[in-house]
C-alpha positions, 0 to 999 in steps of 0.5 A: 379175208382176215385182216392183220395189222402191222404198226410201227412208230418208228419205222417209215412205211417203205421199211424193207422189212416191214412193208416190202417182205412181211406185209406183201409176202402176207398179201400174197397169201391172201391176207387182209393188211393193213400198215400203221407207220410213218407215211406221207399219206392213206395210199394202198400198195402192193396190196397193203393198205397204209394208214399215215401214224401222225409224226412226233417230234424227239426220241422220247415223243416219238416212244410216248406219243408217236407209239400212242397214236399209232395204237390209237389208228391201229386198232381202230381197224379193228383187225384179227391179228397185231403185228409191232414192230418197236419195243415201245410199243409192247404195253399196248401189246397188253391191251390188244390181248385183252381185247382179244386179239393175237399179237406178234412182236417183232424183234428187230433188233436185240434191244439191251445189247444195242443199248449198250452202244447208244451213245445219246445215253450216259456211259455209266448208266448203259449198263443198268439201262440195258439191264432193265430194258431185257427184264420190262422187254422179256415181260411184255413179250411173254404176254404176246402170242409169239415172238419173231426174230430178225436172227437166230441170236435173238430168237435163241434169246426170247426161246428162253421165255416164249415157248413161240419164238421163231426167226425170220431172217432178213434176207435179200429180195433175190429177183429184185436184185439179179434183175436190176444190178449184175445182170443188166451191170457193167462188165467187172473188168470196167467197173472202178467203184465199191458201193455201200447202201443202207443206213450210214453212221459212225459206227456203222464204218463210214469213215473207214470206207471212205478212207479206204475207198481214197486210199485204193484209188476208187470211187466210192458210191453211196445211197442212204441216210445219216442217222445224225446230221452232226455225223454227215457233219464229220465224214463230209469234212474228211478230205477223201470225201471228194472220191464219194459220189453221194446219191442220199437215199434212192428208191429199190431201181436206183440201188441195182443201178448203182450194185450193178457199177460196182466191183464189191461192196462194203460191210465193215461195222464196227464191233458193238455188242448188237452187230456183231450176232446180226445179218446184215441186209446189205451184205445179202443184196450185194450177193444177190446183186453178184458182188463180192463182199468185204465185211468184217471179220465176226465169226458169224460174217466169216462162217457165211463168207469163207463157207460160200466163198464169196468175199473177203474179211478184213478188220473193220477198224483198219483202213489199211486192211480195208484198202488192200481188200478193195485193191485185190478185188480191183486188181482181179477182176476175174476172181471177184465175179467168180465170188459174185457169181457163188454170192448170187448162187448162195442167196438164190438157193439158201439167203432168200427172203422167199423161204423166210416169207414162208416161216411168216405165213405158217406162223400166222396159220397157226396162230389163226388155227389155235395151233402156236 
């Protein structure tokens, strides 16, 4: 078996990307893997042995230290094939090529465009930032073998200077959700809430959902973090806070519960300059789960919804747009599960993780083969 190793040290072991679609969809094929990241012990899962990377505390200890240390246990195994999954973890991406192993950066995100709504770093200095960050990005990443993509955007974006730059979109697990939430749900005659999963911030809408959820006369379920706990702080103290069920971060059997209660769910980010070229995970799993969808109104969100039918645009920004969205669907029950049902039927025939598990393992055949 060729063993591969995936490191991280920023994400959790459970990541949804990381372990539930790359490393099983990778074990599935055969393969040896191996995860370093955050964990709370050496345990082996679905196939894939975990190796805990001990924990550092802060943002800058975790970029310096904790990507160290994660270096440090991954290539102690020793592996044929390297997989990172954080910038931070690049230089040592350099170090591994020189010890003769195929390297893959995963990019997750695009980097200088997400610096750009960092609020933690100065305004004035964001820019500069950003600017750099592309430039040290672009130059550690053409040494690796090959650059994967979260997006289309971001692997149009290092194509430029990898010629072995591919997406893997991060769609849903369609079985996990038909299985757990519409089908063993509610009828959506029934149902009296609108659902939001995944990670929960300001600027990922929070406040404007859980106005417009009050304003409709809905409850409001929500599974996930808070990325700052000064941010829990604010939306907590908003007085349509009492329509929140709040369930804090659940397992995969407790999301299509709740997927399966509700009569949409919500994805209305703001419009920074790193979401608006995303594909947003939860908007995926609310399809394949057969919700309709209320998402902001980007021109890429738009094209998938107005195409497929599957839910309405609103502008993230307005509660009031959010509401009267959240009312119509509530008030046409027989309408929202006629775009559930096309959302579900989309995810099984064209956003499924399946096929982008596919792209995965062809990669990593070719790499093996000298065939980039």
């Amino acid at each position: 078996m060729i063993r591969v190793c995936h490191l991280s040290s920023a994400h959790p072991a459970d990541d949804v990307r990381i372990f539930l679609k790359e490393c099983r969809s990778l074990a599935q094929a055969g393969f040896e893997v191996h995860l370093v990241a955050n964990a709370d012990g050496e345990q082996t899962r679905d196939g894939v042995r975990i190796h805990p990377v001990r924990r550092a505390g802060g943002r800058l200890a975790r970029m310096l230290g904790g990507a160290r240390n994660a270096y440090a246990q991954a290539r102690a195994l020793d592996a044929t094939i390297y997989h990172l999954h954080d910038p931070e973890l690049l230089p040592y991406g350099l170090l591994l090529k020189r010890a003769g192993k195929r390297v893959i950066y995963d990019a997750h995100e695009d980097l200088p465009r997400d610096i750009l709504s960092k609020e933690w770093i100065p305004e004035a200095l964001r820019g500069a930032v950003a600017w750099g960050s592309e430039r040290v990005e672009n130059l550690l990443a053409r040494a690796c073998d090959a650059v994967v993509a979260a997006t289309p955007h971001i692997r149009d974006r290092f194509s430029a200077i990898h010629p072995v730059s591919i997406d893997v979109r991060n769609y849903a697990l369609g079985e996990e959700f038909r299985a757990a939430g519409a089908e063993r749900g509610r009828a959506f005659a029934e149902r009296e809430a609108v659902a939001y999963v995944g990670g929960i911030a300001i600027d990922r809408g929070i406040c404007e959902i859980v106005r417009a959820a009050a304003r409709a006369g809905c409850r409001l379920k929500l599974a996930g973090r808070f990325g700052f706990p000064q941010e829990r702080e604010t939306v907590t103290a908003l007085p349509e806070w009492r329509f929140v069920e709040d369930f804090g971060f659940v397992g995969r059997r407790e999301i299509g519960e709740i997927l399966g209660s509700a009569f949409a769910g919500l994805v209305v980010l703001h419009p920074e300059p790193n979401f608006v070229n995303s594909l947003p995970i939860k908007m995926f799993e609310y399809m394949a789960a057969g919700l309709p969808v209320i998402v902001s109104d980007f021109p890429l969100w738009r094209a998938i919804v107005e195409r497929h039918r599957c839910g309405l645009c609103v502008d993230p920004r307005d509660v009031a747009a959010i509401a009267a969205a959240i009312t119509w669907l509530k008030n046409n029950p027989a309408a929202a599960e006629a775009m559930g049902a096309r959302g579900r039927a989309t995810v099984a025939a064209e956003f499924n993780w399946e096929r982008e598990g596919e792209k995965l393992v062809a990669l990593y055949g070719k790499l093996l083969n000298g065939r980039p």
